[in-house]
Phi, psi and omega in degrees: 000124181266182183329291222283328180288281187312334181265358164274357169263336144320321200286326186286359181259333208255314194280347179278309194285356195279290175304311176305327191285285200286358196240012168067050184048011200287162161239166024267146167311118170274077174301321195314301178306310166289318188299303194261031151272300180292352154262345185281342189275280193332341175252347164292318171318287215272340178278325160288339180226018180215007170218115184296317157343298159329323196291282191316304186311305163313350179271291184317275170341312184291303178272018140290331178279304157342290179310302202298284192303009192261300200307319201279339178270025158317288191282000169262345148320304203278353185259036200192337179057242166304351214239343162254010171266137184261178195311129159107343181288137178219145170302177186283349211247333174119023212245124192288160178289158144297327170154210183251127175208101183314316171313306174270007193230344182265293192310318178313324186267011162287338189285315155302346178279306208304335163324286164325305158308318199270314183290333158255032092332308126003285178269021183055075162254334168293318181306333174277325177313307202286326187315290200294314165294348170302314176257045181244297211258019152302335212233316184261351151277019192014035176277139171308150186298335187275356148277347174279346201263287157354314213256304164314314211296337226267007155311338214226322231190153160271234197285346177267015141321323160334295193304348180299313227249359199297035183249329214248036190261310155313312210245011175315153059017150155277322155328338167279289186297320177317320181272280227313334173297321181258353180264334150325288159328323186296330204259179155232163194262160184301311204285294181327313191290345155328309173306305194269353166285332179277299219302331204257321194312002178266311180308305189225075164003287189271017187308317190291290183335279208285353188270356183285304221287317185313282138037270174278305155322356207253318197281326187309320204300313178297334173274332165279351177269356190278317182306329166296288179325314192203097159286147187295145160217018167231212159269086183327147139292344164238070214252356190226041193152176185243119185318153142311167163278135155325096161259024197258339157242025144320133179285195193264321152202208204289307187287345157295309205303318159346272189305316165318289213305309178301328171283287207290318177309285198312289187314306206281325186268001152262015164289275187281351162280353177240000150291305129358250194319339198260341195265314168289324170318278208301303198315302198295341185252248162030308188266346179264335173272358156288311191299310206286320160300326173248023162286355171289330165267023186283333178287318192293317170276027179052037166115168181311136197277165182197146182313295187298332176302336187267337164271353148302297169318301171348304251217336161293325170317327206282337165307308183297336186296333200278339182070057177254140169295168169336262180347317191272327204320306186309331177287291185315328166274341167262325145335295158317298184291315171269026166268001159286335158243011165232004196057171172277026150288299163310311194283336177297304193290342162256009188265295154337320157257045173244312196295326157280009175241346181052056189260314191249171148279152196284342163285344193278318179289292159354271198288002157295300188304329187263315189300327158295351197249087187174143194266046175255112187202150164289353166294338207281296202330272231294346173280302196259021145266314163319298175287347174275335178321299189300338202251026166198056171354281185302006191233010179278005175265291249260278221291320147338302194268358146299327181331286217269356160278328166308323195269355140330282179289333159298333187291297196306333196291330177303297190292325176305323205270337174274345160298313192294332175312296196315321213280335188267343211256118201230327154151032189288158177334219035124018183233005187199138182292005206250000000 
């Protein structure tokens, strides 16, 4: 273990005690809860970057999600032609790509995964899954069963993971609402990762293995900074088990839940191309009345300010915590900070071509790929306060003045799962194309 392993194993101690220092010291301490976070990371850890069996099953897991995104992307070939081909590509008819155009070639899979996702649900394929991490992590998280059940969802689904728990929704903690707000933000959804999987699979081969593996650390890491922030002081109502799921909104049958699936995949994915436009617009205007104020300080400040250069300061210690070489930091802290105001759908896309410039290093790009993967950004408070709002009215004050302490703890919960990358990742074989 080198300098760059202890200090990301420093960072996870430091980024833990961060949370505790912002949530206002409160007690009593959720040891329970920390203790078995740090062993569910340690063992996700070690099984992923330190036994190679593990390794190869992630590998295998990775070019199956691969195939499945080469397969799915049929139908946006045949309505889209040259224009769904990524760079280097050609249709089955011979018609060369044309480049990279994020509509056509990123947005279609989210509409087919949300499809995919919708049929397995449907045929319950999903459901013993989400069940069996509900009660693992009910038992080693010392969470009521309706955040674990909640927190499982969120392996499959974004802000409609909620909707597993909507009976019990009402009757919440806030200590409750509070992880489902951060564990949500911590996670990605199957149909999103789709997107950082086209952005990365040329750089980086094996991106689907690890954005799973990313995923899966992000909930113990989210359930200790949401507990560190605001620890339970009162009594969960599903404190003595993991509830059923909320099944009331399976369709009626496959090719309904098919279509179902596909309409929410289509809102969502004309959800983040106008989220895209509306968020680089204002970022663009913005960068532009920073440059025009601070060109008379441009020599003293090394040129004109622009919004990521000032969440790249920000945003650096919290980079140094991660056991990023030197060299990377300053890339690593604008990447980070701007994936808090542009989502990580920008920061993926630019971390792919910092990683196609042979810009980062390959530990740095590792611990990028897991440090990014989580929807902690501000737009995510108005979606998943908005959306567990609607389906709990009488909690929207509660779940409103929670938002920005939840997207705290996903930022710190995010940044936690790439110290842990640094802290397992030493430059072993088969985890990097290098």
């Amino acid at each position: 273990m080198g300098w760059l392993n202890l200090g990301s194993c420093a960072g996870c101690v430091v980024l833990a005690a961060l949370a505790w220092v912002l949530g206002g010291c409160r007690r009593p301490l959720p040891w329970r809860t920390l203790a078995g976070s740090a062993a569910l990371v340690l063992a996700i850890g070690a099984l992923v970057f330190w036994l190679p069996p593990t390794r190869d099953a992630l590998l295998l897991l990775n070019d199956a999600a691969l195939a499945v995104l080469e397969s799915g992307n049929a139908g946006a070939t045949f309505l889209f032609g040259p224009l769904a081909v990524g760079p280097g590509r050609a249709t089955p008819a011979g018609e060369p790509s044309i480049g990279f155009v994020l509509a056509a070639q990123v947005l279609p899979a989210v509409i087919f995964f949300a499809a995919l996702m919708a049929a397995g649900y449907q045929l319950r394929l999903v459901q013993p899954v989400v069940r069996t991490f509900g009660r693992l992590f009910r038992r080693t998280l010392a969470l009521s069963g309706a955040e674990a059940l909640c927190g499982s969802a969120n392996i499959f689904f974004g802000v409609e993971s909620a909707a597993t728990v909507r009976p019990y929704l009402e009757r919440m903690t806030r200590s409750e609402l509070l992880t489902l707000l951060t564990c949500g933000m911590s996670t990605v959804a199957s149909t999103t990762l789709a997107i950082y999987v086209l952005f990365l699979r040329e750089a980086l081969p094996q991106i689907a293995g690890h954005l799973i593996s990313a995923s899966l650390l992000s909930i113990p890491a989210a359930a200790a900074m949401s507990k560190l922030l605001l620890p339970e002081t009162e009594r969960p109502a599903t404190l003595g088990g993991v509830p059923p799921a909320d099944d009331s909104a399976r369709a009626g049958n496959l090719m309904a839940a098919l279509a179902a699936g596909a309409w929410d995949g289509l809102r969502l994915a004309a959800g983040i191309a106008t989220l895209l436009i509306a968020v680089l617009g204002l970022v663009g205007l913005a960068d532009l009345l920073l440059s025009q104020l601070s060109q008379p300080f441009a020599a003293a400040l090394g040129g004109p300010l622009d919004i990521r250069r000032l969440l790249g300061w920000a945003f650096t210690p919290l980079a140094w915590l991660l056991g990023l070489e030197g060299g990377d930091l300053r890339e690593a802290a604008s990447l980070l900070g701007g994936r808090m105001l542009l989502t990580e759908v920008v920061a993926y896309r630019e971390l792919s071509d910092l990683a196609a410039a042979g810009a980062l290093s390959p530990r740095s790009l590792l611990i990028l790929s897991y440090a990014l993967c989580g929807f902690a950004h501000v737009a995510s408070v108005g979606i998943f306060v908005g959306g567990i709002a609607g389906l709990a009215p009488s909690r929207r004050e509660d779940l409103a003045a929670l938002g920005p302490r939840a997207l705290a703890g996903a930022t710190l919960a995010t940044l936690l799962t790439g110290a842990v990358a640094g802290a397992f990742y030493h430059g072993q074989s088969g985890l990097l194309p290098f």
